[in-house]
LOBA-93702 format. One record per atom (N, C-alpha, C, CB): residue number from 0; x, y, z. Coordinates in steps of 0.001 Angstrom, whole numbers, plus 500000, padded with zeros to 6 digits. Glycine has a CB too. Example, Ala and Ser with C-alpha at 12.3 -4.5 7.8 and 13.67 -1.06 7.14 Angstrom:
<sites>
(0 (513190 494310 507800))
(0 (512300 495500 507800))
(0 (513200 496700 507800))
(0 (511308 495527 509046))
(1 (512850 497750 507080))
(1 (513670 498940 507140))
(1 (512900 500030 507870))
(1 (514084 499402 505725))
</sites>
This chain:
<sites>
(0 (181624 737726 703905))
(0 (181982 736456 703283))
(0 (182739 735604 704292))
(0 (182833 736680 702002))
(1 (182336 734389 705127))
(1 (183124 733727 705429))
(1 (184780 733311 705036))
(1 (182451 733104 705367))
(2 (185254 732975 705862))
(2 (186940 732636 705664))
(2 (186554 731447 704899))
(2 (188093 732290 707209))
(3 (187526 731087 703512))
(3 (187456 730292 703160))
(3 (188632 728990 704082))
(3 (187474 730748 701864))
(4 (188559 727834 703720))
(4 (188910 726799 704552))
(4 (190538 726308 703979))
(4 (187647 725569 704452))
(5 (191114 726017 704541))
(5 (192684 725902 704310))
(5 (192752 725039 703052))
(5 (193572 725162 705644))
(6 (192168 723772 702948))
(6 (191676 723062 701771))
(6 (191248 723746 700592))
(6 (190670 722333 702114))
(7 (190451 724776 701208))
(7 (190084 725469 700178))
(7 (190486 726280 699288))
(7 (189532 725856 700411))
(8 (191796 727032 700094))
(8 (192717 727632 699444))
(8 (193593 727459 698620))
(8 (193121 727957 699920))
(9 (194053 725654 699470))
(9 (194855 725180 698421))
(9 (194096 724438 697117))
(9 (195815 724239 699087))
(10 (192824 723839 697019))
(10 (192378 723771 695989))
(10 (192377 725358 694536))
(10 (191114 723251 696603))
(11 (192500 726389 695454))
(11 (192461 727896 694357))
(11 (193846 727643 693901))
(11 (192252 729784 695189))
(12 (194354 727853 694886))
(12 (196385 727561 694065))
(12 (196763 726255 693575))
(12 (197877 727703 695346))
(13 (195921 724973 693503))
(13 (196134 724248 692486))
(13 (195515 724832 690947))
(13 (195594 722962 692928))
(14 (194103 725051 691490))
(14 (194047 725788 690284))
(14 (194576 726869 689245))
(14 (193416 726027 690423))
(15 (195277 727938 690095))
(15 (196431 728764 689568))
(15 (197239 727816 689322))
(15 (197059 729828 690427))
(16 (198236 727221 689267))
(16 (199067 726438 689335))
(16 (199050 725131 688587))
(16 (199155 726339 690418))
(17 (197422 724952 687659))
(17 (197264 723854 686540))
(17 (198299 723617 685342))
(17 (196003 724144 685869))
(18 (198536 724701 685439))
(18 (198873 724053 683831))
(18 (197799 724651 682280))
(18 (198500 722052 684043))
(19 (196515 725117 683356))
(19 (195632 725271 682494))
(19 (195119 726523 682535))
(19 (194775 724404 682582))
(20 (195375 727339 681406))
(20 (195668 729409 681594))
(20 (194003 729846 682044))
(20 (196239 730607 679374))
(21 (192975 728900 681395))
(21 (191362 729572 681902))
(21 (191231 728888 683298))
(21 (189768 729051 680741))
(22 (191342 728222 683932))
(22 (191653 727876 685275))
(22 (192169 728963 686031))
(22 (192555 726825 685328))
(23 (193321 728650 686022))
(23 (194423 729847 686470))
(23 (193590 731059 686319))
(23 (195921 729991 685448))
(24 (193296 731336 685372))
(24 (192806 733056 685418))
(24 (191915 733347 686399))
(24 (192034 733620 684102))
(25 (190404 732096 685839))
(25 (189750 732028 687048))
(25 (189626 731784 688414))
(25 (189327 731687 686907))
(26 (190434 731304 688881))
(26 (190794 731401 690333))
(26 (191547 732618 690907))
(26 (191589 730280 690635))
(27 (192207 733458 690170))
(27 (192311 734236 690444))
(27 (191642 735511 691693))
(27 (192369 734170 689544))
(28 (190297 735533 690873))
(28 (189352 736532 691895))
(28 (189025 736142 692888))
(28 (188183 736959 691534))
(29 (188889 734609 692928))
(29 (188703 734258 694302))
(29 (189904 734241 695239))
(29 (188126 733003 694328))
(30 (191135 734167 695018))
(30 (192352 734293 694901))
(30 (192271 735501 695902))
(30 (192932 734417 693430))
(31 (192384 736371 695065))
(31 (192216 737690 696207))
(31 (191246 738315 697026))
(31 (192431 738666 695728))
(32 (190161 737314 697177))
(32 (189070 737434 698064))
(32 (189815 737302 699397))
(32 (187885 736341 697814))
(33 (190501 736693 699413))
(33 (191378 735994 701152))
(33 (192046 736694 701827))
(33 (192500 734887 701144))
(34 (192559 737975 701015))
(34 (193028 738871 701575))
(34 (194727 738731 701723))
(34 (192252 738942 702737))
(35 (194856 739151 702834))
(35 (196445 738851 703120))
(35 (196565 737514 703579))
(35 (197140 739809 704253))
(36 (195598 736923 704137))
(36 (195713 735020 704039))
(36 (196455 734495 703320))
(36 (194609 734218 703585))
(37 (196092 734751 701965))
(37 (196707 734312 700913))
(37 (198256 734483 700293))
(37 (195955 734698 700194))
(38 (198904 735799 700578))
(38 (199939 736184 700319))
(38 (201086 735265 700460))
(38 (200013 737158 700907))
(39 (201075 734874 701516))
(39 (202573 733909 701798))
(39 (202951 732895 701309))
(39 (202778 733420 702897))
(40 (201663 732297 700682))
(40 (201482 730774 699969))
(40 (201719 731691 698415))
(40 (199491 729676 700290))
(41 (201331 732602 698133))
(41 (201488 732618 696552))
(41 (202943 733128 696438))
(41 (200320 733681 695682))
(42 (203765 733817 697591))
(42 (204910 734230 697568))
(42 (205600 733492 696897))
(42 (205359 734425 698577))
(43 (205194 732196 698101))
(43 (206032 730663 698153))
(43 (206370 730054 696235))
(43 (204593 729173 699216))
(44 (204765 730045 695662))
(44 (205006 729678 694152))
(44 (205827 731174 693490))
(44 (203241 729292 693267))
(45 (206212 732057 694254))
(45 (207362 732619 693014))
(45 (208600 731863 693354))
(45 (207781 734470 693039))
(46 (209059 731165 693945))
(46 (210421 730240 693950))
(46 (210398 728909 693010))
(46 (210696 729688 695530))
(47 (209033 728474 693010))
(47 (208706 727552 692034))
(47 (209819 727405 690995))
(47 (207444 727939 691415))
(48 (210101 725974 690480))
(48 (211230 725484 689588))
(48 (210518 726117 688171))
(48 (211522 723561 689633))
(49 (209572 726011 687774))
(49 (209014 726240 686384))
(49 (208284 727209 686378))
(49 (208306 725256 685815))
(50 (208781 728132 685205))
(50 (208318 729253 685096))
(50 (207173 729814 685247))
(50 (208539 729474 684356))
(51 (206252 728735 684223))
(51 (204399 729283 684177))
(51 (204104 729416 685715))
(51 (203012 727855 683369))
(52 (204557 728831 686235))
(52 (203384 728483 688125))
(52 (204364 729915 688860))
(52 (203914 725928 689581))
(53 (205692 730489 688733))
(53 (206323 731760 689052))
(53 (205291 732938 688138))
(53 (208134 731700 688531))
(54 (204972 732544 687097))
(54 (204079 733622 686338))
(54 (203077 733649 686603))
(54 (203934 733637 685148))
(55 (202368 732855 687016))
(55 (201013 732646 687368))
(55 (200887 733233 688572))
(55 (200578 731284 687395))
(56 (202201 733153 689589))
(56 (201662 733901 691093))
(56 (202003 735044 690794))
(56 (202305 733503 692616))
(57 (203187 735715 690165))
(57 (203022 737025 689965))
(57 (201891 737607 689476))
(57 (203844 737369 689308))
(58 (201116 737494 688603))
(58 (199551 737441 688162))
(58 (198983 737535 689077))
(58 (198973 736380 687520))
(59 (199039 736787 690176))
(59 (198220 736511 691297))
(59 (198098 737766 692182))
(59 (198782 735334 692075))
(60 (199847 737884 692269))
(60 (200434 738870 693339))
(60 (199723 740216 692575))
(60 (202430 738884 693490))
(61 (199792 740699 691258))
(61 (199366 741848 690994))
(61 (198186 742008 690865))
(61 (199824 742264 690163))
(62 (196949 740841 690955))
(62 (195697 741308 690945))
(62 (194981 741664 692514))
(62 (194944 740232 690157))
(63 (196385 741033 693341))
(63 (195805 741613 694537))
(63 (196208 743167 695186))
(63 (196122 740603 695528))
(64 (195182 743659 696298))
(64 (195123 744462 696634))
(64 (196236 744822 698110))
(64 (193866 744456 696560))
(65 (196610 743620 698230))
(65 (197400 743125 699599))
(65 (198939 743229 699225))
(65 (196993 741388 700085))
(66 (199184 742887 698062))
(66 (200532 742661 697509))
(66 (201478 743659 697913))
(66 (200519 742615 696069))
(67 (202542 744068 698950))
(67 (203189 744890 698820))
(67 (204428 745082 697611))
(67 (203452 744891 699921))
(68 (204791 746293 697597))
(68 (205667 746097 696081))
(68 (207081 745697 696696))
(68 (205824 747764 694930))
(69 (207492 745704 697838))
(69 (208760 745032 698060))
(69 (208783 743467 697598))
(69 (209084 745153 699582))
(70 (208013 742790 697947))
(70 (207657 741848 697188))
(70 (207782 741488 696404))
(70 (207116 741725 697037))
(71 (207242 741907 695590))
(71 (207586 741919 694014))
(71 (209311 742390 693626))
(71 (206419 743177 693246))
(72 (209908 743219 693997))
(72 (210919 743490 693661))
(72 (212264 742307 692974))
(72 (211107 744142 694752))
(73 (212348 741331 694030))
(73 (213203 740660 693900))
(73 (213279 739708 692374))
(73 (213123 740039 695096))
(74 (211759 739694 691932))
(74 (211495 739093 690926))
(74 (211868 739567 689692))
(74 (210433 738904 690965))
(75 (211523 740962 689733))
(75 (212234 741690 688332))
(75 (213780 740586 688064))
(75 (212817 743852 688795))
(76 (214741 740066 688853))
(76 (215461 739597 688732))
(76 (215698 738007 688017))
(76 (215657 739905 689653))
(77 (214169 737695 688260))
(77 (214088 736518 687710))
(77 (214536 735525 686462))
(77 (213262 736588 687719))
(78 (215058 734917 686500))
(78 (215881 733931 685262))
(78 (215171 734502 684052))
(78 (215626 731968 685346))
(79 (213454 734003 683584))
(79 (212519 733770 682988))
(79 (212172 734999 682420))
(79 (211672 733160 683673))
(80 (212143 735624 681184))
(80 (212097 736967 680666))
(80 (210530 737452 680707))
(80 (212739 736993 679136))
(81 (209924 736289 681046))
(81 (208657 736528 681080))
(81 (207735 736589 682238))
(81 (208275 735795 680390))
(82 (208399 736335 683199))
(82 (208234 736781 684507))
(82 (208793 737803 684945))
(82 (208503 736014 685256))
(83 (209811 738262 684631))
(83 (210391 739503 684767))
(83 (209290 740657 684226))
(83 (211797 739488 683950))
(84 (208778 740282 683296))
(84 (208210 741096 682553))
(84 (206385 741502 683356))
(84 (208318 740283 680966))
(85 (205658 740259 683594))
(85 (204955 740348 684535))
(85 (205074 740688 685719))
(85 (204617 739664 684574))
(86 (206484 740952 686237))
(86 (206735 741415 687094))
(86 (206896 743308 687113))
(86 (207730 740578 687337))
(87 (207750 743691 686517))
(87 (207066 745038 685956))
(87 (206062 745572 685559))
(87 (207359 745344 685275))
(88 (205072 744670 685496))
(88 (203497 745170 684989))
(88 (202690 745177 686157))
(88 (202696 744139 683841))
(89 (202769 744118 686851))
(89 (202634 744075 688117))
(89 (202767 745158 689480))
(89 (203320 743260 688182))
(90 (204068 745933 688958))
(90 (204688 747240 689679))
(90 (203612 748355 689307))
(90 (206373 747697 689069))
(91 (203325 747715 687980))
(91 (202420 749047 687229))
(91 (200681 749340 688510))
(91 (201722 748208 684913))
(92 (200653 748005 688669))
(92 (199633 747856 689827))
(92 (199874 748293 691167))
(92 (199336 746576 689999))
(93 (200934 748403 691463))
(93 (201548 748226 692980))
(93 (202641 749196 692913))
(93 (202155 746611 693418))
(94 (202691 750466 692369))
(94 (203797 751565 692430))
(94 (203995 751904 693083))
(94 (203912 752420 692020))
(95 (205118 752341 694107))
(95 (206002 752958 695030))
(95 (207053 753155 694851))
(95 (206106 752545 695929))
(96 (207931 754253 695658))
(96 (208987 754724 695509))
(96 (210194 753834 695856))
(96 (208916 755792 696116))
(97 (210126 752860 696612))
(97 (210591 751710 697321))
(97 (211020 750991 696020))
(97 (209454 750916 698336))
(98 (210335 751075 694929))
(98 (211210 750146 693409))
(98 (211200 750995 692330))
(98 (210376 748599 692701))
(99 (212251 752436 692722))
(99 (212168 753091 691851))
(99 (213750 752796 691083))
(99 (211709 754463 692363))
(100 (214581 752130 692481))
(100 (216208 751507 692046))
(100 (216211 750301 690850))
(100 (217002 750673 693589))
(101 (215046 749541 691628))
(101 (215031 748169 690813))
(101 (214406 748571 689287))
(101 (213949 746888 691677))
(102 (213699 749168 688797))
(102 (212863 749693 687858))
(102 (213742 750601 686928))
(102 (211700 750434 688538))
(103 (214688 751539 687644))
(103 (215873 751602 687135))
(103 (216133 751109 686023))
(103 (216593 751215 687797))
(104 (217401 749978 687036))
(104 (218039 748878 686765))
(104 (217154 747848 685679))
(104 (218345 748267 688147))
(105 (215566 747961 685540))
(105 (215244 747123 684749))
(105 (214884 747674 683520))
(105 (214402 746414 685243))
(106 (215428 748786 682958))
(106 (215048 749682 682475))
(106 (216097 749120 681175))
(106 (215103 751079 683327))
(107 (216966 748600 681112))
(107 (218302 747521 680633))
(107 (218447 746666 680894))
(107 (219385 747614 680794))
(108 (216946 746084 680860))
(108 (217001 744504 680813))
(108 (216959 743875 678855))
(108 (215270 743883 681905))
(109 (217427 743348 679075))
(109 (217735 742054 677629))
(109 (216259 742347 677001))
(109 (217988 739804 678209))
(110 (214987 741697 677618))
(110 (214015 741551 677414))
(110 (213084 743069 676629))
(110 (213719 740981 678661))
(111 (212971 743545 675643))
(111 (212072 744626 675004))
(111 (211129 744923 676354))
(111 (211111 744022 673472))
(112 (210418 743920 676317))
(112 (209105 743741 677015))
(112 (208724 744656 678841))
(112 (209128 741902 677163))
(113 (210160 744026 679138))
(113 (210312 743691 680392))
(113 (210548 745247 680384))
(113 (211409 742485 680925))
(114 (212031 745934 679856))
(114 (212033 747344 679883))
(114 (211472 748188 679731))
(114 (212476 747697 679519))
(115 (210333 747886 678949))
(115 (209444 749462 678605))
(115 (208157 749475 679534))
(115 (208779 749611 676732))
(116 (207856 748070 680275))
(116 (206978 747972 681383))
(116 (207583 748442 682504))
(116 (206520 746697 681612))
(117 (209340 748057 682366))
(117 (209494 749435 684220))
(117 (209052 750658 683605))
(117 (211636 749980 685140))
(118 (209487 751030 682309))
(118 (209099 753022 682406))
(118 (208088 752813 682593))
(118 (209195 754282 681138))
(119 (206883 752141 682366))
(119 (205881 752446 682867))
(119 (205124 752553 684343))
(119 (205490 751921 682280))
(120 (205781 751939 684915))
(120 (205841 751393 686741))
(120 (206538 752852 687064))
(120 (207154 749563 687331))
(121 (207610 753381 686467))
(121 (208247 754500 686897))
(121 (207234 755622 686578))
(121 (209645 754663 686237))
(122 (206497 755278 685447))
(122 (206046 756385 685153))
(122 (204638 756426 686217))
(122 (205858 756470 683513))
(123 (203861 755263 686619))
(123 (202918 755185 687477))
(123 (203464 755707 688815))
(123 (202409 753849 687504))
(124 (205099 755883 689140))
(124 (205419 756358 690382))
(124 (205166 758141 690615))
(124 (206963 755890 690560))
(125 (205758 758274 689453))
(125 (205460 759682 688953))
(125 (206911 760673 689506))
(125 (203762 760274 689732))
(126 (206567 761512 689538))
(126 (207505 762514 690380))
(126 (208354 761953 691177))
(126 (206838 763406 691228))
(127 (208606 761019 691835))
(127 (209577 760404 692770))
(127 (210530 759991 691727))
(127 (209015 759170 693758))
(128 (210548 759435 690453))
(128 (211171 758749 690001))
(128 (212222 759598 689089))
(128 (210369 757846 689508))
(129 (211732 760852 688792))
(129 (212329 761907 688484))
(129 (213693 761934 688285))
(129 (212048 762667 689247))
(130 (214457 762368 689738))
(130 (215868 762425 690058))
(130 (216533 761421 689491))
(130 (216141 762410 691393))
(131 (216407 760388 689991))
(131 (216581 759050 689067))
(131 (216811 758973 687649))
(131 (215491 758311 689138))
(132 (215828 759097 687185))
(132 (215691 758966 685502))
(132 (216687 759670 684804))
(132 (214330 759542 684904))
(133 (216753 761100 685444))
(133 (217567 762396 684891))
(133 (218900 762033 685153))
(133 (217228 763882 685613))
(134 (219235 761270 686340))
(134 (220298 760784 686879))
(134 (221114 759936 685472))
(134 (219795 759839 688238))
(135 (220699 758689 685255))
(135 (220527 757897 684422))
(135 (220729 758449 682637))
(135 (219228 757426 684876))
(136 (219966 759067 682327))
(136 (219465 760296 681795))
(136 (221121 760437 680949))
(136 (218847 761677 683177))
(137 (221859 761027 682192))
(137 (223276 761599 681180))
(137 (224229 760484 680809))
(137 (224348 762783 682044))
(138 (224278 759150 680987))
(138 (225114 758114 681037))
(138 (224656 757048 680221))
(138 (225312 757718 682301))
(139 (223210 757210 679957))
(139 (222695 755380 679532))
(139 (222811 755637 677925))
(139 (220561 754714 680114))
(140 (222925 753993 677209))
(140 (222927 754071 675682))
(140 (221533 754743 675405))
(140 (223097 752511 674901))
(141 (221409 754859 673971))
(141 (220391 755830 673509))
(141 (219097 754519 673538))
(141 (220850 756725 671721))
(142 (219451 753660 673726))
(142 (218014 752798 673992))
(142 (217222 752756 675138))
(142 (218197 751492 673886))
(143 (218226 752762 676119))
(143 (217524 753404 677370))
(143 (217341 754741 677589))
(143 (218116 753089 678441))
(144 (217587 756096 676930))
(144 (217491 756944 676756))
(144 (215969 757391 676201))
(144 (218489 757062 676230))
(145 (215678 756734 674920))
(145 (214140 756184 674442))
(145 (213563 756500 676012))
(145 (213993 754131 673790))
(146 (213644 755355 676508))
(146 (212916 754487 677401))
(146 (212361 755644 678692))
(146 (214059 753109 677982))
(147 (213485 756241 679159))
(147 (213563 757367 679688))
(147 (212593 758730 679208))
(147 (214867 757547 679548))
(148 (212742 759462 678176))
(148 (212347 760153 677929))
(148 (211042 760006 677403))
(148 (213060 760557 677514))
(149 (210599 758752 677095))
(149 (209341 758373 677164))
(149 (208445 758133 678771))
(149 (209457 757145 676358))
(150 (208947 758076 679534))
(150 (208500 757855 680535))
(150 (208626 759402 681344))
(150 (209184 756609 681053))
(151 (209392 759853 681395))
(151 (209667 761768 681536))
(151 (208093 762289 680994))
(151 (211323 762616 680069))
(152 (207808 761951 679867))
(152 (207320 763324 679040))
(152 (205851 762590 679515))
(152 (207812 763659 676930))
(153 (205215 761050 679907))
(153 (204547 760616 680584))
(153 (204412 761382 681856))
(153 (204866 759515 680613))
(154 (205289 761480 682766))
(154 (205307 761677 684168))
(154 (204635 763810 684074))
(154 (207434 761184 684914))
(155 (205219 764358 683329))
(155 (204972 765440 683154))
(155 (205843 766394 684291))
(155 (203545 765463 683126))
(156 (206464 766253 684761))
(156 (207447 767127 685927))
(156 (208525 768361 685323))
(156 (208569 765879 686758))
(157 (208026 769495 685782))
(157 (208936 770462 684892))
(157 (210695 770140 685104))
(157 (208548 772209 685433))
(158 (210812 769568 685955))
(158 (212353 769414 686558))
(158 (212951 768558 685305))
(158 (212492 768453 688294))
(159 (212482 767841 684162))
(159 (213006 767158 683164))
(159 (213160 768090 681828))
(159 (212145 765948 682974))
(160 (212593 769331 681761))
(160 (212852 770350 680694))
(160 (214011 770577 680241))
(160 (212500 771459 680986))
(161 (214932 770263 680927))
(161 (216681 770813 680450))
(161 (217149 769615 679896))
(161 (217933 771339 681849))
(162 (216647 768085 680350))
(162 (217009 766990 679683))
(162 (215968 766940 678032))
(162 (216743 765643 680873))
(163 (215273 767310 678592))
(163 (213827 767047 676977))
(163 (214607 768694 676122))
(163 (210903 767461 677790))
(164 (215069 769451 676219))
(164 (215763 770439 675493))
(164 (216931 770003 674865))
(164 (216072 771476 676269))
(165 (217698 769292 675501))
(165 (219111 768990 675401))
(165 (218910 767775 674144))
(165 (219872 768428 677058))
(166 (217673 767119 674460))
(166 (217568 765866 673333))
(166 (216829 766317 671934))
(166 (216590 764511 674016))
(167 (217227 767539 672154))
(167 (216318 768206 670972))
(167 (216958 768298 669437))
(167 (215990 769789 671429))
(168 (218188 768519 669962))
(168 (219239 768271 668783))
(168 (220191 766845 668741))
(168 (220295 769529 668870))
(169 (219802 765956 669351))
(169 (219974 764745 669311))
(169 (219647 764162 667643))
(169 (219086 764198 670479))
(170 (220687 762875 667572))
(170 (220629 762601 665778))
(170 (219756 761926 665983))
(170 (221806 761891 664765))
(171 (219318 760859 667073))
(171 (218125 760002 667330))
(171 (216664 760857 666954))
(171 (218177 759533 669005))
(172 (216442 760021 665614))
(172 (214898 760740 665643))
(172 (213797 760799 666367))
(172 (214315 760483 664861))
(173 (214259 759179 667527))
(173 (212974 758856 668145))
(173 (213595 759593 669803))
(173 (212486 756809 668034))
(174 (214869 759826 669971))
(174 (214753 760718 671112))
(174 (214436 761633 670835))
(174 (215610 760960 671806))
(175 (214488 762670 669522))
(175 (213865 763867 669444))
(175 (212143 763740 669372))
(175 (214497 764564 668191))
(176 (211904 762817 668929))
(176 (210073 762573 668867))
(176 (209675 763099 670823))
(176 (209506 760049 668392))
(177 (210478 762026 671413))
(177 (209758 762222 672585))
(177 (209855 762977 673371))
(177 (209722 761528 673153))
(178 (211639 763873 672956))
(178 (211883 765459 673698))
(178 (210585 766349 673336))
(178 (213444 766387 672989))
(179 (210261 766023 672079))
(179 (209053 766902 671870))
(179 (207865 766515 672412))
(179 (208779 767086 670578))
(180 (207632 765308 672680))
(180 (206435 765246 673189))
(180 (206585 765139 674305))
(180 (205682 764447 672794))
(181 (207408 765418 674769))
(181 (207470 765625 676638))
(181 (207348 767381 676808))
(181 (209464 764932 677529))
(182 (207977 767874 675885))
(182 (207791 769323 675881))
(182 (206431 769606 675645))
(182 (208620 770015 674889))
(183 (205353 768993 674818))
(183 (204591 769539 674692))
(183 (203499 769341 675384))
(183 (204543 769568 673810))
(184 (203789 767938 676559))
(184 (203333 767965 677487))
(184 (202680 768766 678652))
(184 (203843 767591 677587))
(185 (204037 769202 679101))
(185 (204081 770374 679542))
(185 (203700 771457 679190))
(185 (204831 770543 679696))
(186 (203176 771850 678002))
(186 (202570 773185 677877))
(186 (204098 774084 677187))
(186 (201871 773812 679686))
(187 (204621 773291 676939))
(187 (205929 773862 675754))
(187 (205869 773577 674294))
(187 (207386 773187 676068))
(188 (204852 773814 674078))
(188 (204847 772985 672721))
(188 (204878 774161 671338))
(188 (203231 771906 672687))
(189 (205934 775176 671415))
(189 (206767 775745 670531))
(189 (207593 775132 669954))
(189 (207301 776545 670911))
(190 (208314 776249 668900))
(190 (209448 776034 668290))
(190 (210337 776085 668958))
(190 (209676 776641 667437))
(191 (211736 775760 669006))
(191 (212973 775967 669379))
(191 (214077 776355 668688))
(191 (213246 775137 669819))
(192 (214845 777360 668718))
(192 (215466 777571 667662))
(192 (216893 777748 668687))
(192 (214811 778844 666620))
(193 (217937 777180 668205))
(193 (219319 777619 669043))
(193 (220272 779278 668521))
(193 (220533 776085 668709))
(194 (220199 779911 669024))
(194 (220202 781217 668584))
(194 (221605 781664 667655))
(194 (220038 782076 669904))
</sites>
């Protein structure tokens, strides 16, 4: 495929950048035809004053194949709950161990949305994110606790068994739902009885 033409590019990122969501979508694929060409200019629209055209390049950033996830990181931070949030979904595309701090940390964000898309980015990291979680694990309110042990019993790593045991007699019904279904993940899927 020929290089597309500098004009040309910026005609795709006006089109991301309409105003208009079937536009935007569609430019997309061509979007990431350009390769890493493209990256620095769509960076540029995550600083953007208004939200949609910051959401729209994150979109951008996660349908490409070029996108590194440092990149993305800084955005989880973003004003806009809804870029934040595309921004964790985005991670879900682009997982590494490199935003396993930030993913964390977004794990207690304000936003429903935004938090249960890092466990999932954590959980696409897999095993790296582990130490972390368990870390977290003994200190966080029971909402991030949820969040956690849903993403544990996802990841499947025996090293979380003493945390998915411990939440077993927890008054939270829905941390005990997912101690169990992280246990039974694993191939623990007995009774437990405390002796």
């Amino acid at each position: 495929m020929p290089a597309l033409s500098v004009v040309e590019m910026q005609n795709l990122l006006a089109e991301l950048t309409s105003g208009d969501d079937t536009r935007a979508e569609n430019s997309i694929f061509a979007l990431t035809q350009l390769g890493m060409a493209v990256i620095p200019a769509v960076l540029d629209l995550t600083h953007a004053e208004e939200a949609d055209t910051r959401w729209w390049a994150v979109r951008a950033l996660a349908a490409s194949p070029h996108t590194r996830t440092v990149d993305l990181l800084p955005l989880l931070n973003d004003s806009a709950p809804e870029v934040r949030a595309a921004t964790a979904l985005a991670l879900c595309n682009h997982p590494h161990e490199d935003a396993i701090d930030a993913l964390i940390h977004a794990l207690a964000d304000e936003d429903s949305l935004t938090a249960g898309l890092a466990g999932n980015a954590l959980a696409k990291i897999g095993s790296p994110s582990v130490p972390s979680l368990l870390k977290v694990m003994a200190e966080a309110p029971t909402g991030i606790r949820i969040l956690i042990l849903r993403t544990l019993s996802e990841i499947r790593d025996h090293r979380a068994i003493p945390a998915l045991m411990n939440c077993l007699g927890e008054e939270s019904a829905v941390l005990q739902y997912w101690a169990q279904v992280g246990l039974e993940r694993l191939g623990l899927d007995m009774v437990y009885i405390k002796p």
